[in-house]
C-alpha positions in Angstrom: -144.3 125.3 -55.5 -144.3 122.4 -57.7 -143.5 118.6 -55.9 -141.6 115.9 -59.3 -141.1 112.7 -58.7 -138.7 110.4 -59.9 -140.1 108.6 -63.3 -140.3 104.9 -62.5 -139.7 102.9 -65.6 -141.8 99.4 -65.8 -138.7 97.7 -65.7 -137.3 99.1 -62.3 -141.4 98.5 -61.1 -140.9 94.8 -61.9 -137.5 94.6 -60.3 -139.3 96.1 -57.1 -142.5 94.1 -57.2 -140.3 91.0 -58.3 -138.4 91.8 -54.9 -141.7 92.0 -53.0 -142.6 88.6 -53.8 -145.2 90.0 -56.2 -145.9 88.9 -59.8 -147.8 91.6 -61.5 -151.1 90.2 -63.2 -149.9 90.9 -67.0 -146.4 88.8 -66.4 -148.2 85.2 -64.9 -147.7 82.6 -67.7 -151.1 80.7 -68.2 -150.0 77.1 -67.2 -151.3 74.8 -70.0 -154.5 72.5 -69.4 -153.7 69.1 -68.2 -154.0 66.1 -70.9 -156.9 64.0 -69.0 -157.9 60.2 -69.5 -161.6 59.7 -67.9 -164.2 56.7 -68.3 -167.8 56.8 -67.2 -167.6 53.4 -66.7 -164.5 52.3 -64.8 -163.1 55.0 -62.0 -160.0 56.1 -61.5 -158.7 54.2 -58.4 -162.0 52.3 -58.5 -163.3 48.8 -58.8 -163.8 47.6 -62.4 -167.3 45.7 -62.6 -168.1 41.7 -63.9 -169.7 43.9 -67.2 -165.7 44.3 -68.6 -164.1 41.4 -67.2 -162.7 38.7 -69.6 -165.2 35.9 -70.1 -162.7 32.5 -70.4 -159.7 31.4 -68.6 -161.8 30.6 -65.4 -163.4 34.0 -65.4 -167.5 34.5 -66.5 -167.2 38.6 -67.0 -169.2 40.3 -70.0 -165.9 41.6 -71.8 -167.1 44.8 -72.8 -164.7 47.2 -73.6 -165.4 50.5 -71.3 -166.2 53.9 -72.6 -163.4 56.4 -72.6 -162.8 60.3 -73.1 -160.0 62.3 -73.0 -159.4 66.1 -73.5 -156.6 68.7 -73.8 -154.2 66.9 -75.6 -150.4 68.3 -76.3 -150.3 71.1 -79.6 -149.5 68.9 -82.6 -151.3 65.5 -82.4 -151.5 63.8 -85.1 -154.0 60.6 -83.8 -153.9 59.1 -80.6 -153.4 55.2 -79.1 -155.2 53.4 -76.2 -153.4 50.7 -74.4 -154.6 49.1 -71.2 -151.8 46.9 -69.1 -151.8 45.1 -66.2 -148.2 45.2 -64.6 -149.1 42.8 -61.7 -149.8 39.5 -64.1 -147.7 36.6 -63.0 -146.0 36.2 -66.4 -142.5 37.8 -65.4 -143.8 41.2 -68.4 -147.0 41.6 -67.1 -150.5 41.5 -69.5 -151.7 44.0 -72.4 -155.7 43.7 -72.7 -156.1 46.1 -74.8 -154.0 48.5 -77.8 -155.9 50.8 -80.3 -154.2 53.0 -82.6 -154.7 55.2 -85.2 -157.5 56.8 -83.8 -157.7 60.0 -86.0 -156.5 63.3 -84.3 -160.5 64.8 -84.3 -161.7 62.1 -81.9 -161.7 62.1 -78.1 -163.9 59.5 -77.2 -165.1 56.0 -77.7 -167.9 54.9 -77.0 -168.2 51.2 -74.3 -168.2 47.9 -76.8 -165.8 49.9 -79.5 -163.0 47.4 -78.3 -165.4 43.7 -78.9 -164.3 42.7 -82.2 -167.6 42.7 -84.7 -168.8 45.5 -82.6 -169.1 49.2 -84.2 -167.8 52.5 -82.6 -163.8 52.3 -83.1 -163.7 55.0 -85.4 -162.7 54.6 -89.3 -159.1 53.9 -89.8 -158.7 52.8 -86.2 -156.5 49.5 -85.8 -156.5 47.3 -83.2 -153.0 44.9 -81.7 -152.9 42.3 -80.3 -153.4 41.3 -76.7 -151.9 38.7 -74.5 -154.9 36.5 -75.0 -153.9 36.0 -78.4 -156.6 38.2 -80.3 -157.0 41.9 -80.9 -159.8 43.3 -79.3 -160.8 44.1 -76.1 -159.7 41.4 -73.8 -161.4 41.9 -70.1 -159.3 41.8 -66.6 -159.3 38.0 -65.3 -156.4 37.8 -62.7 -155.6 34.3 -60.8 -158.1 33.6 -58.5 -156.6 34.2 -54.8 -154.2 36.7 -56.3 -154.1 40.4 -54.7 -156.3 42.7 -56.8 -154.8 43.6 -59.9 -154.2 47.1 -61.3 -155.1 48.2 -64.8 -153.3 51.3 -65.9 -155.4 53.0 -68.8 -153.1 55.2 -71.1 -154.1 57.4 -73.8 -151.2 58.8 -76.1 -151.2 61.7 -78.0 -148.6 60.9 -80.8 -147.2 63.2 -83.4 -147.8 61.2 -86.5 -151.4 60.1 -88.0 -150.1 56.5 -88.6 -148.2 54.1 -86.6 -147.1 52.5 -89.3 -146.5 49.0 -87.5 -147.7 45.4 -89.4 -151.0 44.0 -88.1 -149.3 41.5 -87.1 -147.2 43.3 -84.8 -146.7 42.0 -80.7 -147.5 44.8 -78.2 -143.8 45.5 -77.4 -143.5 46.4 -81.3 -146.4 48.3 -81.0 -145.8 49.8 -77.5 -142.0 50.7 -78.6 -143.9 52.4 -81.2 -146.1 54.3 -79.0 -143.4 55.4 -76.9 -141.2 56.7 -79.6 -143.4 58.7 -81.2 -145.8 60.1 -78.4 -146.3 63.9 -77.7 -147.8 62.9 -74.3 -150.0 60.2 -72.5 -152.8 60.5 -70.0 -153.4 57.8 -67.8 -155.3 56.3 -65.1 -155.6 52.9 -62.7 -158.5 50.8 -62.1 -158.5 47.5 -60.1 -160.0 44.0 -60.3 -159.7 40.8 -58.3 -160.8 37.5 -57.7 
């Protein structure tokens, strides 16, 4: 005597496993990796040191720029921009220190002291804006003395054209508008300083 049993198509299998609460191993989607925004020299949620605080206005920091890296940026970049902002700066729009851009798509690090102007390690074509201090370049954390610690938010973008295409004399809300408009995705991360 001969026992058949009912064919069980891979469709009606996922229909029962699906039921189950069971997602077969063949039909999980691989999440994609995470852009990420890291510095060896300023952690995340950490204290930034005297070595990259602005040296003028009242404060006596170094004003090197910090190292950054960054990996797993979004399919389709085309170069990438750095800004650093501090949002808690008593001037009613907060402060830029720092905006890089047209840091060419094959890069994803900088090396500390690429931001000091006369300084190598921005890579070629790389531009920088200008900064609330009235320079471009690198321009340290130096918040009122007294005041709460500041934050510094650290943002990398991953932007979907190789040129910004902004004037160098462009404000960082032209540039920033800029950034925003054309950006495939940002990474980020907070530091703090205070006085």
């Amino acid at each position: 005597m001969t026992i058949e049993f009912p064919r069980v198509t891979l469709a009606r299998w996922l229909a029962v496993a699906t039921l189950l609460g069971a997602t077969p191993v063949f039909a999980r989607a691989q999440s994609p990796a995470t852009f990420k925004l890291s510095s060896p020299d300023v952690p995340a949620n950490g204290d930034i040191t005297v070595k990259h605080v602005f040296n003028g206005f009242g404060c006596t920091g170094q004003n090197v720029s910090p190292a950054l890296a960054w990996s797993n940026a979004p399919a389709g970049t085309m170069s990438y921009a750095i800004t650093v902002y501090d949002p808690d700066a008593p001037s009613g729009s907060g402060w830029w220190h720092w905006m890089v851009y047209d840091i060419p798509a094959t890069v994803t690090s900088i090396p500390a002291g690429a931001g000091n102007t006369g300084t190598p390690g921005l890579p070629a074509g790389s531009m920088q804006g200008m900064t609330d201090f009235g320079a471009k370049g690198w321009g340290g954390p130096c918040p009122p003395a007294g005041d709460k610690a500041h934050r510094y938010v650290f943002t990398v973008f991953a932007l979907k054209v190789a040129k910004l295409g902004v004037p160098a004399t462009a404000t960082s809300a032209l540039i920033g508008f800029n950034l925003n408009a054309f950006a495939l995705g940002k990474a980020t991360f907070t530091a703090k300083y205070g006085r």
